[in-house]
C-alpha positions in Angstrom: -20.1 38.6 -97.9 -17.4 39.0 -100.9 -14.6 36.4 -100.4 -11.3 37.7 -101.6 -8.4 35.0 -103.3 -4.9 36.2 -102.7 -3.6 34.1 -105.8 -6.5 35.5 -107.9 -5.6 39.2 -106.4 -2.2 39.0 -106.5 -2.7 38.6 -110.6 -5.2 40.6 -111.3 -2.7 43.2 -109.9 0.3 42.7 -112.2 -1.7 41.8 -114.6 -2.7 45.7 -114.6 1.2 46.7 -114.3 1.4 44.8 -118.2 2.8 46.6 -120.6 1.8 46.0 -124.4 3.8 46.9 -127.4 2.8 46.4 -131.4 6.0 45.0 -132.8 7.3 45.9 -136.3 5.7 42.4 -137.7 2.0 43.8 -137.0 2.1 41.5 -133.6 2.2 41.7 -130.2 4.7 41.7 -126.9 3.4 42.2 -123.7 5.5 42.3 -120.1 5.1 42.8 -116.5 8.2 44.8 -115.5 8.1 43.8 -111.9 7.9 40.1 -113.0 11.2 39.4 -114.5 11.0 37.0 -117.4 7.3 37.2 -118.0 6.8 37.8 -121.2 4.6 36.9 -124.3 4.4 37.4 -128.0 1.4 36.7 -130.3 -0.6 38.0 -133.3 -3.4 40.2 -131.4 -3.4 42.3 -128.6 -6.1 40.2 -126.7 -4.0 36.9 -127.3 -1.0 38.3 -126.3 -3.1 39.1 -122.7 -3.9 35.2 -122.7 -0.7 34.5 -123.1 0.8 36.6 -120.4 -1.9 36.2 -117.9 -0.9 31.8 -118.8 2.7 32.8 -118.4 2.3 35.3 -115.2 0.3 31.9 -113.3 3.0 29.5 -114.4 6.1 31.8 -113.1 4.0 32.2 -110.3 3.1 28.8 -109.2 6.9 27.8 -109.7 7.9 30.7 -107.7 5.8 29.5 -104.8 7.0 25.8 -105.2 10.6 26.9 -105.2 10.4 29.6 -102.7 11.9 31.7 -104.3 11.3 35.6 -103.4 7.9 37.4 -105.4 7.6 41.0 -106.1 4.8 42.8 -103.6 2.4 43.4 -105.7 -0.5 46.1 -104.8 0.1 45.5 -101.1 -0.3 41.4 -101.8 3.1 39.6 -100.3 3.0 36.0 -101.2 6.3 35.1 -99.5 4.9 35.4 -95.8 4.1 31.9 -94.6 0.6 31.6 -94.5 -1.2 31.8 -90.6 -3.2 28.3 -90.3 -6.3 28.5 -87.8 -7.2 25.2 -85.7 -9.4 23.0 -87.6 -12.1 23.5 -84.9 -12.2 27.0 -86.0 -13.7 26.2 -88.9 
């Protein structure tokens, strides 16, 4: 049985939507157009990923807290109120 993670999902997703750019210093910007406002900047390619990926989860998180609406990403909507099953379904 594979168990699937919505949160985990949902990034993985934009996270493949990033777009990377080598910036006239030798060092690096990344973006995820459909995420407006995340953005990093570092001296490698593979930080800058860390970065984003850090900055993508925090936007995230605050998004959720503050309701405010998310881009669907691959198919994954995070603003539909989640279905809760009884307890004794468990």
């Amino acid at each position: 049985m594979v168990v699937r993670f919505a949160l985990t999902d949902y990034v993985d997703a934009a996270l493949r939507q990033a777009e990377y750019e080598k910036l006239e210093d030798g060092t690096y910007g990344g973006r995820i157009p459909s995420c407006e406002g995340v953005i990093a900047f570092d001296t490698s390619l593979r930080a800058c990923e860390e970065g984003l990926r850090s900055t993508l989860e925090d936007w995230l998180l605050l998004g959720l807290k503050m309701s405010h609406p998310l881009p669907i990403i691959a198919g994954i909507d995070l603003n539909q109120r989640p279905v809760l099953e009884p307890l004794d379904a468990l």
